[in-house]
N, C-alpha and C positions, 0 to 999 in steps of 0.2 A: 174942583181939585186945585190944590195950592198955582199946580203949573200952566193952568189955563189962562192965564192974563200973560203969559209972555208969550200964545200962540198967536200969529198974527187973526184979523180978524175974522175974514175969509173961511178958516178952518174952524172958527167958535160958530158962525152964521150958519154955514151950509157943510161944513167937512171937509176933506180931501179930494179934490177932483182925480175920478179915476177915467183912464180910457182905454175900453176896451179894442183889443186888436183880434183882426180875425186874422184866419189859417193863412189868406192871400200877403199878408202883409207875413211871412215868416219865410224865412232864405234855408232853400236845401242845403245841406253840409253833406251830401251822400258821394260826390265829386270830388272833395277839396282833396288836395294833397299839400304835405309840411316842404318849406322851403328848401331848395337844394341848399343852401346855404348852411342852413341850421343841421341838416342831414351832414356837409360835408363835418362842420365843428363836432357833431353828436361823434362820428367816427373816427376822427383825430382825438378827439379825449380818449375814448375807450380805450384805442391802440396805446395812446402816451401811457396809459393807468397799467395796460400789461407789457410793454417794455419795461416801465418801472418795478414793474413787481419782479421781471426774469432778468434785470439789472442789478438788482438788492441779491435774488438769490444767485446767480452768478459772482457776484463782487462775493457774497460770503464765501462760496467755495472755494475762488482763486485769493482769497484776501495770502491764507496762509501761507499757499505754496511761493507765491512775490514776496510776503516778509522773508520767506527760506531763502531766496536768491539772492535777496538785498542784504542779509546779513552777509552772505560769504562774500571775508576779502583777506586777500593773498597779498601782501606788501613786499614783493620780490625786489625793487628798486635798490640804488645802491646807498651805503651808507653815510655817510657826508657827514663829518664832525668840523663843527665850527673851529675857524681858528682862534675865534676869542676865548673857545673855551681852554686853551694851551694844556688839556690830555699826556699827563705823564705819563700813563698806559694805556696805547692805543689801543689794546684791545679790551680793555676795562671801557671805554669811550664807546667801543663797535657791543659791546654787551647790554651793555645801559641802553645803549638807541635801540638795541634790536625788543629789550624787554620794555619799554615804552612804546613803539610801534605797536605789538599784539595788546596792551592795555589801555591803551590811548585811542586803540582804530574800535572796532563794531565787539570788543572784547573779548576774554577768553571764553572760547563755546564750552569747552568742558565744567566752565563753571555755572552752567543754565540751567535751571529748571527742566522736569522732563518735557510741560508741555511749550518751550519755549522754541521758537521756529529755526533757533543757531543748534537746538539741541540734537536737529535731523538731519545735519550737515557731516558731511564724512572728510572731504577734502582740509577743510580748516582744521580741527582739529587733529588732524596728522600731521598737517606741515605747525604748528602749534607745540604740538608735543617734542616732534622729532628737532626743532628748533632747540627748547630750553634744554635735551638731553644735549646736543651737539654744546649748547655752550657750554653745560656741566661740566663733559670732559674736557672741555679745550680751560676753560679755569682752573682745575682740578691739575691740570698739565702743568697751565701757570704759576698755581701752587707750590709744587714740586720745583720748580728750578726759581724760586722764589723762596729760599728757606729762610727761616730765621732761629737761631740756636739750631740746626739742625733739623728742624722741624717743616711741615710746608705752611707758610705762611695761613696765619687763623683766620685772617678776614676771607681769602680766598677760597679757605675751605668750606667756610660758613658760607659762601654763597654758592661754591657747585652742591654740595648738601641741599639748599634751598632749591635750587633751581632742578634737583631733581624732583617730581612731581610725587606724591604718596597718596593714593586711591583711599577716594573720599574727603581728602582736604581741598579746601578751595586754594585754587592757584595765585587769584590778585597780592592778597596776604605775603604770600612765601616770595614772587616774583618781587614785591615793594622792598620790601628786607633784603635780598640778594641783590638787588639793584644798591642799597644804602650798605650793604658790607662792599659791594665792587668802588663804588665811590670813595670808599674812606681806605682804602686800600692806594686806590688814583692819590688822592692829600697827603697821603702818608709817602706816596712813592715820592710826588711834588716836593715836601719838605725832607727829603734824603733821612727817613725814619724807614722806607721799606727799601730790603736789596730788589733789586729789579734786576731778572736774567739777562745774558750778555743775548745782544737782537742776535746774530748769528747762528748764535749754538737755540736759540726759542725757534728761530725759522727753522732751520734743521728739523727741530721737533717734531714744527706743525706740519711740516711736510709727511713725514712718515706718520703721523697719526692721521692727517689727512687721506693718504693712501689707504690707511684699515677701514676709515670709513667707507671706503668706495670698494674695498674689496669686500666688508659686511653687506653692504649695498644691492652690489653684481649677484650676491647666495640667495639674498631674497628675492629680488627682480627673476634672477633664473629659479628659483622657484615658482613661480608663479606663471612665468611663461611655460613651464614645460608641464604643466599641469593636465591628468588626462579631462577631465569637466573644464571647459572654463565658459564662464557666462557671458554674456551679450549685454552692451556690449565691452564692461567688466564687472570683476564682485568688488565688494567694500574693501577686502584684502587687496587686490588689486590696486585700487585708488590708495592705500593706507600705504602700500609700498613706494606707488610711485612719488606721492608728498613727502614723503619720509625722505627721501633719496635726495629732492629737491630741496626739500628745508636745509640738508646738511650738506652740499654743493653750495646754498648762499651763504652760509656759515664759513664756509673752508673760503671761498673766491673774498670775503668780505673780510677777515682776518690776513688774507696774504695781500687786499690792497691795504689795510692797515701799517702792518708791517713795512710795504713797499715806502709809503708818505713819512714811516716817521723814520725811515732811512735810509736817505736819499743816496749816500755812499756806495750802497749796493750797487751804483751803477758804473762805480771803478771797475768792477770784474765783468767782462761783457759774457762770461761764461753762465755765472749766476744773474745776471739782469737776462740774457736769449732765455735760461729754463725759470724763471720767474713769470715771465711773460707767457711763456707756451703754457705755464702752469695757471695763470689766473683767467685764458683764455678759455682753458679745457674746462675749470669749474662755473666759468659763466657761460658757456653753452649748457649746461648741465641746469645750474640753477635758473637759467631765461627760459625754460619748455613752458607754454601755458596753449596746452588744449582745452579746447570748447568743452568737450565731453573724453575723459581718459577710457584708453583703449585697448585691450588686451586680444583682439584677433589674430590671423594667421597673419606676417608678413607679405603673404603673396596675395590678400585678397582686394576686391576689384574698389571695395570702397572703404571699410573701417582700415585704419592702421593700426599699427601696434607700438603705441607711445612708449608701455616698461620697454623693450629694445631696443629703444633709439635714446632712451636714458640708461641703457647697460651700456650701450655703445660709446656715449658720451662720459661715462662714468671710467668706463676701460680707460680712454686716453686720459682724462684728471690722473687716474692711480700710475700712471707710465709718468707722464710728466711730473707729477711729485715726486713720486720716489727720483727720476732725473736732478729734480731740485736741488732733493738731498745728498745725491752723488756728486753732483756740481759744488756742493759747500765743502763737501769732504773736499775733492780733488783739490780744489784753492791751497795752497803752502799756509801754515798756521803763520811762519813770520809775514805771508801776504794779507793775512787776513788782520794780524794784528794792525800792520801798518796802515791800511784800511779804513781799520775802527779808529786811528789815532788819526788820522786827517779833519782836521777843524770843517764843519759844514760851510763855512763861508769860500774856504779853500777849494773845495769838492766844487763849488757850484762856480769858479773862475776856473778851476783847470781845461786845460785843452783837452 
């Protein structure tokens, strides 16, 4: 064969040396047992393979309900408008920031997907909704004592129009545009192109439209508590009333400090600065409530509470104290009031 000259020569002379072994040369195995070692590693893999597997399906079941959680957020803090931005109407200023917070933060939920995890949230989008209805009417207010030719001012109209919500439209849309009509309203006001209401007789306003809110408020809330069924430990209704209540308390506290900053004078009459105060206090206990889990039980029982009541309650004294407000501006003399408005802010802030 070709491959015989490269076997050595041993193996061409005589072949491969074989050597036979008997039985005696051959090692029992009927005793051996496998390494504790290798036994501990065999049983730590196994276990790591089915924690991982009841980790995987574990994580998939909670994935969705921790996305639900992590999208709901409630931005109740207070408004803050920069003084760089020099806001010819403070509450055009407090609109814009409040419609930039709900699009800016984890979005509008109403505008999701059904199977999207903000889409199973109940709290956000009631304080969402009942937010852009509050600011509707309070620009819509604006409007109105903001005429021009008689008429209520069009960019202000055009944006409590927008800002009311129409089922089935997406809100980002309508919100971006009533945002860009409040603004150009604010430039127009800036270059003395829009009348802008006299701040006194606007305060006045908000006061008593703030009080209807809270008296709308108190009908629902006490509906709801005097319910014969109520659920455990509440229903959707429930929750939808008490956000709603709460959205339009930081709406109403968040317009009266507006008003307050950009007029400082108010604080010549210590009649209207004590019910200004008593009134912005009563709407931020109102709009500050943030329970773990909202609660519609008996008042008297040993553990749940009952949040709608302690928001009717806090709602009670907002509507006392605004209407106060507006009694307090009335009662002021019109020549005190003018004199008031005609003191220079540089003056206001040296008087004794």
């Amino acid at each position: 064969m070709a491959f015989d000259s490269r076997l050595p020569a041993a193996y061409q002379e005589e072949g491969p040396v074989v050597t036979r072994i008997g039985t005696d040369h051959l090692v029992t195995f009927d005793y051996a047992e496998p390494s504790p070692i290798m036994l501990f590693f065999q049983r730590w893999w196994r276990r790591s393979i089915l924690m991982l597997k009841v980790g995987v399906v574990v994580g998939a079941v909670l994935a969705y309900p921790v996305m639900t959680v992590m999208s709901h957020r409630i931005d109740d803090s207070d408004v803050l408008l920069a003084t760089s931005q020099n806001w010819a109407s403070p509450e055009a200023g407090v609109a814009i920031n409040k419609i930039a917070r709900e699009l800016e933060g984890t979005g509008w939920a109403g505008d999701r997907a059904s199977w999207h995890p903000q889409a199973r949230l109940t709290a956000m989008p009631a304080w969402q909704k009942a937010t852009t209805d509050a600011l509707a009417e309070h620009t819509r207010l604006l409007a109105v004592m903001s005429p021009v030719n008689g008429e209520p001012d069009a960019d202000l109209t055009a944006a409590a129009r927008l800002l009311h919500g129409m089922p089935g439209d997406d809100m980002r849309p309508r919100l971006t545009s009533a945002a860009e009509a409040l603004n150009r309203f604010d430039t127009r006001a800036a270059r003395g192109l829009a009348i802008q209401p006299d701040r006194l007789e606007l305060l006045k306003a908000e006061a008593r439209q703030f009080a209807g809110w809270a008296e709308t408020d108190l009908t629902d809330l006490s509906t709801q508590i005097n319910r014969d069924v109520v659920e455990w430990p509440a229903s959707r209704t429930d929750i939808i009333a008490f956000y709603g209540a709460k959205a339009r308390a930081h709406v109403a506290r968040e317009m009266l400090m507006a008003t307050e900053r950009s007029e400082p004078r108010l604080g010549r009459t210590p009649d209207v600065q004590a019910a200004m105060t008593r009134a912005k206090e009563a709407w931020g206990r109102a709009a500050r409530m943030k329970p773990l889990i909202v609660s519609n039980q008996p008042g008297d029982g040993m553990l749940m509470a009952n949040h709608l009541a302690s928001m009717g309650f806090f709602l009670a004294e907002a509507k006392i104290a605004s209407l106060a407000l507006a009694d307090a501006l009335d009662a002021v003399p019109g020549e005190d009031l003018e004199s008031v408005a005609s003191l220079a802010p540089d003056l206001v802030a040296t008087a004794p």
